[in-house]
Backbone as numpy.savetxt, mean C-alpha at the origin, in Angstrom:
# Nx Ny Nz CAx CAy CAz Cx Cy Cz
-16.92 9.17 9.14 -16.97 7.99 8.29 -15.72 7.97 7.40
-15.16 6.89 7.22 -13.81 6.72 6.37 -14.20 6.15 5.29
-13.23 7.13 4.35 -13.79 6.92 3.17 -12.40 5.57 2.74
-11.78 5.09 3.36 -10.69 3.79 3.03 -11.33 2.85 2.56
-11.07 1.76 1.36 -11.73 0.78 1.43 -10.75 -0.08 2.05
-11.54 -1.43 2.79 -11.27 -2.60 3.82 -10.79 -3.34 2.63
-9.66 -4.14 3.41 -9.33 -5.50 2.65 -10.18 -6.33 2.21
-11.34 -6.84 3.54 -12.37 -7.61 2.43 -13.08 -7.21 1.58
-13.39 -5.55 1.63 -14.02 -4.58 0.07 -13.25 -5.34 -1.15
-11.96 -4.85 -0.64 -10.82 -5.11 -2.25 -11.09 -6.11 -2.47
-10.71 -7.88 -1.70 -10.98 -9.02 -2.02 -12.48 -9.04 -2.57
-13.33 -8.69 -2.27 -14.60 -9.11 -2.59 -14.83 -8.27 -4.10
-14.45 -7.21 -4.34 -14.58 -6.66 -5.92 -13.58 -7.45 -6.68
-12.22 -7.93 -6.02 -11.04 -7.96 -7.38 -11.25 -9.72 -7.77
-11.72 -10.50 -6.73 -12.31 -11.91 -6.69 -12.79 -11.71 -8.36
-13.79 -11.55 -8.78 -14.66 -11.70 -10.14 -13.69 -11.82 -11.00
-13.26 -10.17 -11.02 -12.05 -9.97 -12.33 -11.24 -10.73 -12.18
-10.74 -11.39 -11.14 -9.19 -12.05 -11.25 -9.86 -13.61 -11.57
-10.49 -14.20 -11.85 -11.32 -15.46 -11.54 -11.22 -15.42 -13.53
-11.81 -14.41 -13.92 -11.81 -14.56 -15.42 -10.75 -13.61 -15.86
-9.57 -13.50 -15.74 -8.62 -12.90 -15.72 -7.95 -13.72 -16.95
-7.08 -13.28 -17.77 -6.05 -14.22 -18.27 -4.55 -14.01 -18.19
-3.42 -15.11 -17.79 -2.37 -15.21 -17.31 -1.97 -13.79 -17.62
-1.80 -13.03 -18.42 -0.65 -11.83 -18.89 -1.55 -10.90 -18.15
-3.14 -10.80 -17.81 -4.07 -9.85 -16.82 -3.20 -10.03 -15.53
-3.16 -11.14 -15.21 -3.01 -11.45 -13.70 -1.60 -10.99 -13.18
-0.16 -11.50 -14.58 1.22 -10.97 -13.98 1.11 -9.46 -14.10
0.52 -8.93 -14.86 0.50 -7.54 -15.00 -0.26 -6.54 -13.20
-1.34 -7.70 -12.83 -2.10 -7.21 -11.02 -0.58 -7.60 -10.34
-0.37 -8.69 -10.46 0.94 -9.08 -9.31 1.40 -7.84 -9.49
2.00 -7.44 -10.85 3.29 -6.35 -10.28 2.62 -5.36 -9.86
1.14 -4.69 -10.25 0.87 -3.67 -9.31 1.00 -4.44 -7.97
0.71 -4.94 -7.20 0.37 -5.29 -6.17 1.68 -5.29 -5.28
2.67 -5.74 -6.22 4.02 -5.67 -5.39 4.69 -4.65 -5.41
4.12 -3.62 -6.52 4.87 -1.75 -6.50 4.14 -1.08 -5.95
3.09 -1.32 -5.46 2.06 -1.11 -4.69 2.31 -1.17 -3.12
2.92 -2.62 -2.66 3.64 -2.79 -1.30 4.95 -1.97 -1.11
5.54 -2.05 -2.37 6.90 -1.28 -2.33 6.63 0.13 -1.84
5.68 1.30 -2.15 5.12 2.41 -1.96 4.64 2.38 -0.42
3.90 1.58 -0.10 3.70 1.29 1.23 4.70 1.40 2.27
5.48 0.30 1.71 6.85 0.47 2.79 7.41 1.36 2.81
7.67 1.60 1.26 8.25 3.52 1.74 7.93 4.33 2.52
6.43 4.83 2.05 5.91 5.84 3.02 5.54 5.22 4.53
5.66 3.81 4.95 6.08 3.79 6.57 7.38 4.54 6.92
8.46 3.78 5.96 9.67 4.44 6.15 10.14 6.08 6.36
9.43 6.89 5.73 9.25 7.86 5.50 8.97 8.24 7.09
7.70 8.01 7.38 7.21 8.77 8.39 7.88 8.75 9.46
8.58 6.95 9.74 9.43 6.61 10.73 10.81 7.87 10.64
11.20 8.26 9.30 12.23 9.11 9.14 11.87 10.53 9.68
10.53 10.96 8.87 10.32 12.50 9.67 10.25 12.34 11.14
9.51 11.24 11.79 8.91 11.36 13.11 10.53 11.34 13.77
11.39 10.66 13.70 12.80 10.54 14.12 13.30 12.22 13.88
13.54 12.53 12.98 13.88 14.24 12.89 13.20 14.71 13.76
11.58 14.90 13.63 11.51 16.13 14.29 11.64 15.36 16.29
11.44 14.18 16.49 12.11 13.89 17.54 13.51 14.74 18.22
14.04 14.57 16.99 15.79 14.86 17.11 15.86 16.35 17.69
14.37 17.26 16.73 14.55 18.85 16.53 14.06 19.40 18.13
13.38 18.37 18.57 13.26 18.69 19.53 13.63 18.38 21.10
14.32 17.63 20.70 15.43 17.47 22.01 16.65 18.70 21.65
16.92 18.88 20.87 17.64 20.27 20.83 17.39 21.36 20.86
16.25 21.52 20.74 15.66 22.88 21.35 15.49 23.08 23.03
């Protein structure tokens, strides 16, 4: 069993709070949400980087 929560989990809890939210609540979620994606992409990037190395380590062996 995975303990991940699903996109519609998140939508369905953050719906309420963001509904009675006020403007300076809400820019303050955006920027998590977009340093949040930023972290994301990294660590794709990341993995795409190790998985490429040890690719590399092992064609030379």
């Amino acid at each position: 069993m995975s303990s991940e929560i699903t996109l519609q989990q998140m939508a369905e809890s953050v719906t309420k709070s963001v509904l009675n939210a006020s403007d300076r609540d809400l820019e303050g979620f955006q920027k998590i949400i977009e340093e949040s994606i930023k972290v994301r992409e990294s660590h794709k990037n990341l993995q795409k980087l190790v998985k490429s190395y040890t690719n590399s380590m092992i064609q030379r062996s």
